[in-house]
Every structure is written in C-alpha cells, then in structure tokens.
N, C-alpha and C positions, 0 to 999 in steps of 0.2 A: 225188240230190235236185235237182229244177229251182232254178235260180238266176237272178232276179230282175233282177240288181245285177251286173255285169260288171266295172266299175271302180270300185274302194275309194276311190278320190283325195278326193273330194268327199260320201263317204258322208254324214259326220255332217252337214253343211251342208244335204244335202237330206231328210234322214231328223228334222231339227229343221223345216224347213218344213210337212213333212206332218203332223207331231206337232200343231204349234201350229193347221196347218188344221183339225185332226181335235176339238180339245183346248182352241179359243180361249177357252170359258168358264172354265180355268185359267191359263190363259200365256199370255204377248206374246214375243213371239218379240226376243233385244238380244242386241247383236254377241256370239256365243263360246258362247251356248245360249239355257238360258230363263228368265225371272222368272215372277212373279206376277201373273197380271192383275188385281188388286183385293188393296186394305190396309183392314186395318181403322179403327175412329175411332182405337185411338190408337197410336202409335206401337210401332213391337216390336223387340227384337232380330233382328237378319239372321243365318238360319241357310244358308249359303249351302254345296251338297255338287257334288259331282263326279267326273268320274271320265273314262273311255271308252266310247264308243259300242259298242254288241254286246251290253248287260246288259240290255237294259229287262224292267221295269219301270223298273229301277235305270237312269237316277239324274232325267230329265226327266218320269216320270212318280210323282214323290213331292214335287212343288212344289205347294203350295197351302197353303189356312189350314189350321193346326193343326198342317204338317208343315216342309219346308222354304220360303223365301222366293225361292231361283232355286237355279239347277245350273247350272254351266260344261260344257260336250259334246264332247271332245276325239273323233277320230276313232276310228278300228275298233281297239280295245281300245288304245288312246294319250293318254296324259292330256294334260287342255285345257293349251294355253298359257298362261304367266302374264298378255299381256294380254286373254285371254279370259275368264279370272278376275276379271281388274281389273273386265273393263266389266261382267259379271253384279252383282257385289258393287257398284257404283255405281249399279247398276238395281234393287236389291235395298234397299241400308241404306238406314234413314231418320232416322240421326242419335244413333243408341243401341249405335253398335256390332258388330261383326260375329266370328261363328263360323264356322271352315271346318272342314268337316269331310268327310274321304274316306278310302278304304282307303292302307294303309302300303304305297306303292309307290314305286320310287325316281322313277320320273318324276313322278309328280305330286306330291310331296316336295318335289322342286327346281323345279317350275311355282310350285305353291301356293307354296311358302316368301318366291319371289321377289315374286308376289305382294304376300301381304302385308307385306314390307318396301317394298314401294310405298305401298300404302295407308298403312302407318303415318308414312311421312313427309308425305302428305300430309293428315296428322289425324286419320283413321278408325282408331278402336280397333280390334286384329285380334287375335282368339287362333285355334287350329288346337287341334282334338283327330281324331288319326288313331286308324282303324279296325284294330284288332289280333286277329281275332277268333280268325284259323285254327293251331288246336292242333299242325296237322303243319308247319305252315311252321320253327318256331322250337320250343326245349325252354320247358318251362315257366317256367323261371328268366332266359331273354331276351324274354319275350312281348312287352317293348320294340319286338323284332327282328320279330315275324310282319306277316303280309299281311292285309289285309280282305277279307272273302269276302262270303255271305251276312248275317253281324253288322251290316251297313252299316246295315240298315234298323230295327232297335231304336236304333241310335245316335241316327242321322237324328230317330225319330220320336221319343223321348224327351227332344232337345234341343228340335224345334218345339214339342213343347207346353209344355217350360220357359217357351219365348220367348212363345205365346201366353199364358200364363197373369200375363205380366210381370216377368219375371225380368230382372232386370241383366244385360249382362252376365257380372261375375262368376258367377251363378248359373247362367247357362244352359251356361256353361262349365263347373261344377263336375257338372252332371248328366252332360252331353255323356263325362264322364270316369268317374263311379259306373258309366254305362249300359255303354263300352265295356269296363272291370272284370269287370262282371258277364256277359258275354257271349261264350261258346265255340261257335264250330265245327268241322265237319268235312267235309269234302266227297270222293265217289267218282265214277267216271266207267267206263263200256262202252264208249266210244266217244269221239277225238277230234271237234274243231270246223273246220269248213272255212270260214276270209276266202271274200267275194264277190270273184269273179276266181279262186280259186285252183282247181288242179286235183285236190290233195291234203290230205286233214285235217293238221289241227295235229300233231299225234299220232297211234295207231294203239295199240289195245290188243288183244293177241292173242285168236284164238275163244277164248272159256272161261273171258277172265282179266279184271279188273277191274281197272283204277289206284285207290289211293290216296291221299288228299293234295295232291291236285290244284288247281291256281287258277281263275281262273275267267278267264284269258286267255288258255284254250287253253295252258297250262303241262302238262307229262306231270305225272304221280302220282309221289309221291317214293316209295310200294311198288305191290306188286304180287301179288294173293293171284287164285284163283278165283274164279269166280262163287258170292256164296252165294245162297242163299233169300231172297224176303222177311222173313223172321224173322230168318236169317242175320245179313243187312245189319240189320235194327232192331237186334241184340243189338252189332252190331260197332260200331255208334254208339252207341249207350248204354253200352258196357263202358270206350272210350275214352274221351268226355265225361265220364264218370261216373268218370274215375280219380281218386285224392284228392289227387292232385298241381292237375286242373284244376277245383277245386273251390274260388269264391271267397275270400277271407280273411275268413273273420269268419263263413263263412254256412256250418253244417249240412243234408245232406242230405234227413237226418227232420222229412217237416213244411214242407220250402221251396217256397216258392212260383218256379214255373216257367213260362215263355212257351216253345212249343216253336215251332219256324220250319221246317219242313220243306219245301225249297227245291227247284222241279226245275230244272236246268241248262240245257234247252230243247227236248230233246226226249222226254222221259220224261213219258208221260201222267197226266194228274191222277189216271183212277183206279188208277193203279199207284202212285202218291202212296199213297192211303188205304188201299191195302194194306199198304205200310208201315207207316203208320205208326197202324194198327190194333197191331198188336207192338209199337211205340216206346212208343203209351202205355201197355201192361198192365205191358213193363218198367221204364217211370219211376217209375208207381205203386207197386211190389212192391221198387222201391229207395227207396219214403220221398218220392218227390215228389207234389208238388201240382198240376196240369195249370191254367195259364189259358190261356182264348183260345185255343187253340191255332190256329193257321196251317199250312196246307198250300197249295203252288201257287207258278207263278213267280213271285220277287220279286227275285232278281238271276241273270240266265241267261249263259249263255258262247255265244251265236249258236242254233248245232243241237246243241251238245255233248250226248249221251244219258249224263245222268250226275244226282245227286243230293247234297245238304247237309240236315245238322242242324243250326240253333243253339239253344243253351239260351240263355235271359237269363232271371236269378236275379232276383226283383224281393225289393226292401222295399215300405213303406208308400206310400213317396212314389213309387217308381219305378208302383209298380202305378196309380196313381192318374191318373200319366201317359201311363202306356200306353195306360190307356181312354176319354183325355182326346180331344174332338170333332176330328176332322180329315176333308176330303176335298180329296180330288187325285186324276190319272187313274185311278192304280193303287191309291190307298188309301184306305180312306176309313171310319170310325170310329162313332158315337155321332154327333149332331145340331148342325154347324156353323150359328150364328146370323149368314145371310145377311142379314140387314135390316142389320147391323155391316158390313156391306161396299160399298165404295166402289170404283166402277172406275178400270183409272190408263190413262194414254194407250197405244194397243197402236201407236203409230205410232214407237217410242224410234228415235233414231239408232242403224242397225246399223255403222256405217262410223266408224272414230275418224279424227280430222281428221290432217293432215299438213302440215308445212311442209319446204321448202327452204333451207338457207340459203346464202349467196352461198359460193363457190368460186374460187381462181385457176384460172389456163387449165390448166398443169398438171396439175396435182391433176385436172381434169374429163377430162383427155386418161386418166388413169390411170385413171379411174373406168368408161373406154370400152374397157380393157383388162380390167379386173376382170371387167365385163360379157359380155366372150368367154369370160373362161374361164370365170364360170358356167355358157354353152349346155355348154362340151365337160364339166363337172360333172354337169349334168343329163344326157346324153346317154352317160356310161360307168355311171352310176347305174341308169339304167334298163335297160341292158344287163345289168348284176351286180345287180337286185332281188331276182330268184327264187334267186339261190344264197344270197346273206344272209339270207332269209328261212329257207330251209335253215338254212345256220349259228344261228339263232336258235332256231330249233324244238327244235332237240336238246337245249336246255339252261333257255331261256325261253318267250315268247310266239310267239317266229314273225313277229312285226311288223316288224323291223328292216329287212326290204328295202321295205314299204311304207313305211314311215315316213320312209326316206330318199329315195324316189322322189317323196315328196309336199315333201319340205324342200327338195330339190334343182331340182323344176320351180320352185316359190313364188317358189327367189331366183333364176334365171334371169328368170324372168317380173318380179320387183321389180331385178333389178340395169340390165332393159333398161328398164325405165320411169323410176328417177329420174334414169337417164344422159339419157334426152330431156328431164328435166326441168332439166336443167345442174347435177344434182350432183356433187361431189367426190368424191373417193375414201377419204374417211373417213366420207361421210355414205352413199356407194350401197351400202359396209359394213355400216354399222348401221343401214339401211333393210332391207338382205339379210337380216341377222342377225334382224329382229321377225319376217320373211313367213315363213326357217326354222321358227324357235321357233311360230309361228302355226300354220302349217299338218304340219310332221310332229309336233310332240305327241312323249311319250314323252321317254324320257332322253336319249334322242338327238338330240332336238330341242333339249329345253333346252340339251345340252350345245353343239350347233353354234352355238346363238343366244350361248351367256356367249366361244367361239371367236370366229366376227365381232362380235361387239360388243366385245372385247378390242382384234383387231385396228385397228378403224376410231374407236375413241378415241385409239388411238395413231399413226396414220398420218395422220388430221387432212385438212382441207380446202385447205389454202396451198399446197402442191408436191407434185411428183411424189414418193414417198418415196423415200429413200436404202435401201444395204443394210443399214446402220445400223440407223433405224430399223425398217425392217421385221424383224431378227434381234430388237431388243426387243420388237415386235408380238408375235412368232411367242413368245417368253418369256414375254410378258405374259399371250399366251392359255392357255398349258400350266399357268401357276400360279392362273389364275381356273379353270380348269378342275380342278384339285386342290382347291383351294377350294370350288367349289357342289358337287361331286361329293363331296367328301371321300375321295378315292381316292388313290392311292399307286402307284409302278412295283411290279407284284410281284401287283396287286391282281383282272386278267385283265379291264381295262377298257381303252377307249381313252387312257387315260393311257398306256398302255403302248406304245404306239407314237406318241403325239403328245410325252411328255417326251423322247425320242431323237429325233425329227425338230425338236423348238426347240434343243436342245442342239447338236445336230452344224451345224444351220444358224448358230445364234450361233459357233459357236469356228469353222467357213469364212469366214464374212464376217472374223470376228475375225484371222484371219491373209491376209486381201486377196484371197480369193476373189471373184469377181466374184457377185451373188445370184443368178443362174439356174446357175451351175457350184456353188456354197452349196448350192440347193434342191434339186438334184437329187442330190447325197450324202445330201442329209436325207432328203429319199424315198424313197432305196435302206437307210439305217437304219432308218427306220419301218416298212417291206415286210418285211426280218428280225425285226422287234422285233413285228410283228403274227403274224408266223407263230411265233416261240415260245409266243407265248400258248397255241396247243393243249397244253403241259408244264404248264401251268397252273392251280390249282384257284380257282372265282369267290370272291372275299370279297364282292362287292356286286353289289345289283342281281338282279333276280330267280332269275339266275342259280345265285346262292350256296346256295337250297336244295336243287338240285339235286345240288351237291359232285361225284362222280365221274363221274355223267353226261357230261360237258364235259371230260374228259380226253380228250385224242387233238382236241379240235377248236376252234381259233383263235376268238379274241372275236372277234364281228360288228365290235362298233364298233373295235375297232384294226382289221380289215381292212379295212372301209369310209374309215377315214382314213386310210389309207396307201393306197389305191385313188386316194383324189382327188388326195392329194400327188404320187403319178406322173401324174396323168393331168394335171395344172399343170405338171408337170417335162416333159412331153412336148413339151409346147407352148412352152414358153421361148425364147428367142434361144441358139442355139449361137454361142461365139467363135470 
C-alpha cells in the first residue's frame, strides 16, 4: 500500500489541521484537538471523548451539536495527554460541568484521570464514564476489566443528546453509564494494520486464518479459527453476542429492541459490509430481535486493518428516543439540527498554554545544563532502539511503544534545551521535560515518564545543585508515584519492574557512601536484569494482559526501555 505519511512524530497535530480545514463548519481547532465551533442559546453539559489518532471517524469527527462538545487527539493510536484534555475540556465547558468519556485503556485512564483531578480542583465538575464494550477482552463477570472498541459511539451519541436535551450533569452521566451497560461488541480481523513509517504490519494473520478479539490498536486477536463465509462470520457474531451470559440484566431477548453497529476496520469495503450483515439481520430476527436503525460503515477504524465489528446496544424507551435524537458532525449526523439555535464561538482560541520561569540559583541552573545533555544522548539511544520496541510491543499489545517513546524522548530533549536558555533550574527543566513527555508520546508510557520527571523535579527543587541524597529520594519518590497512577506492582510485567530495583539499589548505594554515578550505575545494571526477567513473566496490566501467554518468552517494552535509559545516563556519568 502507498504510504502518504513517512514520519508518525507529528501525525496527529497535522492530521487535526487538515480536519479542521476540511470540517471548519464543525470545529475550531484548541491546543490537544478539537471543540465545537458554535453553542447553542443555552448553556449544555460538555460531553468531552477521546482517544488516539488512527480511528476516524472516531473520535474528531463525532464533535458537534447533538453529539459530542470537543475530542482530545492523542497521536497514532496513543492517548491525548492529560494537558491536552485539560485545554479541550476548557474550550469545551460552559459552566454545567463536564463528562469524559473514552474507551477502557490503560493510557488514557491515567491521562484522563489526571486530568480530571485537575479540573476538579480547579472547580469544574468532572465525572468519566469509560467505554467497556469488547466481550473478548475480559469474561463477563470483570466487564469492569474490557477495552472500548466500536461501542464508543452509541456511548458518545447517547450522552450528547442527554446533554442537548438538558440534562444535568448527573443525568447525562447516568445515561453515559445505561448506554455503556447496554452495549456489546466483537471485533475480527484478515489482516493486521501498518503505523505510517513502518515497514511491517502490527500483526500478520496466516493465509486462511482470521484473528479474533482483536483491538482496534492494531492489538493480535486473542483466537484464531479459519476463514469462514459471510454467513459464517454473521452466525459467529450473533452466536457470541447473543450468548445469555452477554445479555443485559434486566432485558429479554424476545421482542428487544436493538441498534446493530456493523463496523469496518478500514479496509473492508462497504459492500462486503452489507453482505454481512444481510445474515446478521435474518439471525437477529429468528433469535427474537427487533432491528432499529441499523448502521453499517466505518465509525471507528484501526488505520488499513482489513477486519470487522458488531455492536449490539439494547435500547429502552428513553435510550431509543436518544439515539434518534438530531445531531450532526462530520461523520454523523441524525434527524434535523435547529441551526438558527446556533451561535458561532471564536475559531482563533489560544493553541499554546502560557509558561513561566521561575528564578533559580547558579547551581541548580549549571545542573539543569547537565540534565539537558543527557536528554540529547536519551533521545539519541531511543531512536536508535524505536524499531525493536516497537517489536517488543507488537507481540503482545499495540506496537506503539517505540513511537511513543521516540516522540517523548525528542519533546524533552527539545524542552530540556529550551528552558536551560531560559535560566531554569533543575527541578523546573524537570518538570518542563516531564509535560513535553506526557504531551507528545501519549500512551502509558508517556504518562508514566511525565508522573517519573515530575516526581523527580519536585524533589530536586531549583536552589542547588542536588545531593546523592536527595536524588536517591527523587529516584524513590518516582517509583512510588509511579505504583501509584499505574496501580502496578513488582511481579506485575510492567516497568515497575525494573524501575522499583533501579530506586532501590540506588537508595541503599548512596545509603552506604557510594558516590551517585558509582550508585547509578549499579542501579542500571539491576534494572537491565530486572527488565530482562520480565520475559518469565505473565502481563496483569495494561493491554497487554489480554493477551496472557502470548508474552511469555518476551521482556516488557517499558522495563526494557527504562533500563535502556538508565544505562545510557550511567554511561555518561563522571567515572572516579
């Protein structure tokens, strides 16, 4: 397939430009994705969704009236930053409170989450209802536990029309959570999805064979059967969805009313759609369903992936009433929005959040010029080891993790040299590093690098050079904020698992008078073993985990990646 797009770096940033060129009679383009260009006379709840670049329709072209109020746009399949969130959702609320809503993924979990514990201390009411849709990710009894797939958009569309019809709040939040309830999918795939830039798909499904249970992040299929027919694949979807385990509580299959979603992945043609799901509806019907609306076509894709989803969403009274409730936005668009009710809002919003400096001793700013090196040689071993991590990743998740890190690792290179010329400190070029991380790689791993220097650079402060002291408590302080947003544990096949032995071994060297780079560099060489166990390993978190024995025989991305960096700082250190 010709490829457009050569470097992923800056994807989503130019791919939200062209959107909003294309699209400005919906959206204004504000830092982190996009809003709505025009509100109504009166004020509404902000239904604000998101996700990763690589889905559309999903998630920049379901913003407008009747549906969502903005979408945050994290890069190629990498959830937005938390303060990319922040500024959507500030370009978005207008005073009534705000819904986040996106699929159950660990990185934008811990994006959004932090998120809105932003918002909330600065007054903005926030509640989160995440997207649970997909039946093979998790059993029926953790559906807690699954990922959002295609379901995203009955969520989405069923909270905006709460919100335009005036709901509270509360209310638009209580639908947000009936909608996602009522809502199962399943998704198959022929063919993995090839990143722009890369030379090889996500995955690779042998001639003949189909994946099952697939993500839509370019994740493999948790089975593996033949190819069947079109009727085949309708019956193998309707047999699963239709089991009585995934059968809402409360609701009867005789006689219910059903929205069918029949999803294509991005490269399965529409009318090989409607051959499916010609058999999907004779077997819904002959099992007792009632067909509304029915939907066929992309509405959340995985790039070129040649693959297919069903979602069922079970309506009641009120749910139905919602569904056929007026909305239009690029990609959707319903029953007859009353534009005379629409007001345009400024499409000129600040894309750039402000920044300050604040003063620093000499010190501290001399360390801060040190920092700033070792980011170049950060950025510079990262980009060398992108394509194997990316590997590593593939096998068991998305495949992202060497982009992701090659996009965190240039950002704070590029941010650790700029606020050094701006005379900062070494706890502020820190946590200047730590936001352009979390900013631009997205993903777990980004949040997770960003809550790392931001640990750090509160604790090593702007006054002086730091001690080994404190830096041994930096490096502790980061391992246990990082158990903390992550919720992970040593044992758990995360980078925990090599960053709680590299704070540990470095506290108890300093602690017995090691000098900190003879410290550091023990910690490095425990992190480097403590990353390579991980392949003994089975994932508890992180997308990982549905995959279970896939990932046997092969090392977490992110403990190798962090113990990559840690030697590649240990290399560079002062020898005594």
């Amino acid at each position: 397939m010709t490829r457009l797009w050569n470097d992923p770096s800056d994807f989503a940033d130019e791919m939200v430009v062209g959107f909003v060129r294309a699209n400005g009679r919906y959206v204004r383009q504000v830092y982190g994705g996009v809003a709505r260009s025009t509100a109504g006379r009166e004020p509404e709840v902000a239904v604000v969704i998101g996700g990763g670049s690589g889905h559309y329709p999903a998630f920049a072209g379901l913003v407008g009236p009747g549906l969502a109020h903005g979408a945050a746009m994290g890069n190629l399949f990498a959830s937005p930053s938390a303060h990319q969130v922040e500024s959507v959702v500030r370009a978005s609320e207008r005073g009534r409170g705000v819904l986040l809503s996106y699929g159950n993924y660990a990185g934008d979990v811990l994006h959004f989450d932090e998120a809105q514990e932003t918002l909330r201390a600065e007054g903005i009411d926030c509640r989160t209802v995440t997207v649970t849709d997909d039946i093979f990710s998790a059993p029926a009894d953790d559906r807690g536990s699954r990922r959002g797939i295609a379901g995203d958009l009955p969520v989405f569309k069923l909270a905006g029309a709460a919100a335009a019809r005036g709901d509270d709040l509360d209310g638009v939040e209580r639908v947000a959570r009936l909608a996602n309830e009522r809502t199962r999918s399943m998704g198959v795939a022929f063919s993995g999805c090839t990143l722009p830039g890369a030379e090889e798909p996500l995955f690779s499904v042998p001639e003949g064979r189909m994946a099952v249970g697939l993500g839509i992040h370019g994740e493999p299929g948790l089975d593996e059967t033949d190819v069947p027919t079109a009727a085949g694949l309708a019956e193998l979807f309707i047999d699963r969805l239709l089991d009585e385990a995934e059968i809402p509580e409360g609701v009867s299959p005789q006689g219910a009313r059903v929205v069918p979603v029949l999803n294509g992945l991005g490269s399965v043609k529409t009318e090989e759609l409607f051959v499916v799901y010609a058999r999907i509806a004779d077997l819904a019907q002959e099992r007792g369903l009632t067909l509304i609306d029915p939907q066929v076509g992309e509405f959340c894709t995985s790039f070129d992936m040649a693959g297919v989803s069903l979602t069922l969403l079970w309506l009641d009274d009120e749910l139905e009433q919602l569904w056929s409730a007026p909305a239009d936005t690029p990609a959707w668009r319903s029953g007859a929005v009353d534009t005379a009710a629409l007001t345009a809002l400024d499409p000129d919003a600040d894309l750039e959040p402000e920044r300050t400096i604040p003063p620093a001793g000499e010190a501290s700013r001399a360390a801060a010029g040190r920092i700033a090196e070792l980011f170049v040689a950060v950025r510079d071993v990262i980009d060398e080891h992108a394509d194997d991590l990316g590997r590593l990743d593939a096998i068991a998740g998305d495949g992202d993790h060497g982009i992701g890190m090659q996009r965190g690792a240039r950002a704070a290179a590029d941010e650790a040299a700029t606020v050094v010329d701006l005379g900062a400190g070494a706890g502020t070029a820190l946590t200047s590093v730590a936001d352009a991380w979390a900013d631009h790689a997205g993903g777990t791993s980004g949040a997770l690098w960003g809550v790392v220097l931001r640990a750090l650079g509160e604790r090593v402060g702007d006054d002086e050079s730091p001690t080994g002291a404190t830096l041994a408590e930096a490096v502790t302080a980061a391992s246990d904020a990082v158990k903390e947003h992550g919720r992970a544990e040593i044992g758990d096949k995360t980078m925990v698992d090599a960053l709680a032995p590299l704070a540990s071994t470095f506290a108890e060297a300093v602690g017995r008078g090691d000098d900190p780079a003879s410290a550091w560099r023990a910690a490095a060489e425990a992190a480097t073993r403590a990353a390579d166990e991980t392949a003994d390993l089975l994932p508890h978190k992180g997308r990982a985990r549905s995959h279970g024995e896939k990932s046997r025989g092969t090392a977490d991305p992110g403990a190798v990646s962090l113990a990559l960096i840690a030697t590649t700082i240990a290399d560079r250190l002062p020898r005594s």
